[in-house]
N, C-alpha and C positions, 0 to 999 in steps of 0.2 A: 504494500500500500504506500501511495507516494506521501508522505506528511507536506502540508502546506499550511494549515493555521496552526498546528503545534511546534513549530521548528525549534522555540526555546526548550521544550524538553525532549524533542528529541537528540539535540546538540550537548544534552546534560540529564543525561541518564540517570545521574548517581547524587546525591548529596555530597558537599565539602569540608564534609569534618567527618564523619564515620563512613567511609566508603562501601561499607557492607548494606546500606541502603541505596539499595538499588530497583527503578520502576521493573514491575514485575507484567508482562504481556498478558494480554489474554486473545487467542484467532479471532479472525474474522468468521469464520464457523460461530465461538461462542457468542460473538455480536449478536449473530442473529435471530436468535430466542428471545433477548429484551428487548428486539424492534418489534419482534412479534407482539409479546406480553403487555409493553410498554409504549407502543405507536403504531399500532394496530396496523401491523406489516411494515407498514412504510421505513423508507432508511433513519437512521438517525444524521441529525445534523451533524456537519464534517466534523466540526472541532470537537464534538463529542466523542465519534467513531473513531479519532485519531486518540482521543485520550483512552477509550478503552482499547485500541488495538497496542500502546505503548504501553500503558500502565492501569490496566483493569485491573489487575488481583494484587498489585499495592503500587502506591505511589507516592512517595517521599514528601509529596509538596499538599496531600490529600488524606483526610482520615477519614477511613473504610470501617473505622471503630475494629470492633471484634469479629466480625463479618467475614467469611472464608468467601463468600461467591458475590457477584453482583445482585444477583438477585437476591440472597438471603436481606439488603443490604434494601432494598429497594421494598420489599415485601414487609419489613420491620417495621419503618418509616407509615406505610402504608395501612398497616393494621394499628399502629397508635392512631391514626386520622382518623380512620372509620372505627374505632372503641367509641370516639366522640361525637359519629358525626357529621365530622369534618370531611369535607369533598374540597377540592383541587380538582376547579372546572374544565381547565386543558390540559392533554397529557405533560407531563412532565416525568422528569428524570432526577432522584438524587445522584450528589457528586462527591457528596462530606457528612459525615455522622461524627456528630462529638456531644460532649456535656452531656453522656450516658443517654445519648439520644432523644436531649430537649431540643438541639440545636439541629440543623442541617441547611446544607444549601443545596442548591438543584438548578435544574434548569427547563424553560418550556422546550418541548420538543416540537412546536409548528413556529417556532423562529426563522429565520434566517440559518445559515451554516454554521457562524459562530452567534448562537446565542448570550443572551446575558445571563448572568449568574447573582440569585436569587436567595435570599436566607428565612429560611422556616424558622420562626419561634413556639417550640410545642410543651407546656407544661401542665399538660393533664385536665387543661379547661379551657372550654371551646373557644371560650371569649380572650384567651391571652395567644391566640395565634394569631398571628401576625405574616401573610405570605403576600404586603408588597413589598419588604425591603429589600431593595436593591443593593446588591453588594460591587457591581462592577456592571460596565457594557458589555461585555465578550469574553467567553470561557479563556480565549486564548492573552486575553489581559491578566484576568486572572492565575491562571499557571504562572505567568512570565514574572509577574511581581512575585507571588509566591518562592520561584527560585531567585529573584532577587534576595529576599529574604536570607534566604539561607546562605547564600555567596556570603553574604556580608557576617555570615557566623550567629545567626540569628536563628531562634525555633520558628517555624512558618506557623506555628498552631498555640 
């Protein structure tokens, strides 16, 4: 797959202080059960498909929390909403599980190629979710700062 909106991490694989993190791949083969599951066939948007074909089953500059699959990851997210309730009108995608899974960001999947990137506030009450904070314009802004981050010797999270 040629990478075009992810170039910063694909030029930067690894973090710069513990080299033993390093983006872990997931094929294009497993892409395509979340297109299904998750955007009802359709492709995913590029900078999404570039970030899970580089680094779907971990990625230094993202927390997947405790999560072994993408979808375990996606489905978690999914079941706290609806315990509530809570619908998320257009497909969307998470990208980041943290704060024991109060927190997440995501992204809509009928965007553009590079979507923007999106933070969930989920604390167990319908009324304290919060799904329009805007955390960035573009997945691919995101990553890029995030390994900024870490160049600089900084934790991304």
């Amino acid at each position: 797959m040629e990478i075009e909106c992810l170039k910063e991490l694909e030029l930067n694989p690894c973090d710069y202080i513990y080299t033993h993190f390093v983006n872990e791949p997931i094929s294009l083969t497993e892409i395509e059960n979340p297109e299904q599951l998750y955007n009802n066939g359709k492709p995913f948007p590029k900078a999404l498909k570039e970030l899970l074909f580089l680094a779907g089953k971990f990625c230094y500059v993202l927390d997947y929390n405790i999560f072994e699959t993408q979808q375990e990851m996606q489905d978690y997210v999914r079941e706290l909403l609806e315990e509530d309730n809570i619908l998320i009108q257009r497909p969307f995608f998470v990208i980041d599980v943290y704060n024991a899974g109060t927190q997440f960001l995501y992204i809509y999947l009928d965007e553009d190629d590079n979507p923007a990137v999106h933070e969930g506030l989920y604390y167990g009450d319908p009324h304290s979710v919060e799904f329009t904070h805007l955390v960035t314009g573009s997945l691919s802004k995101y990553i890029s700062s995030q390994i900024e981050i870490v160049k600089k010797g900084q934790n991304p999270f």
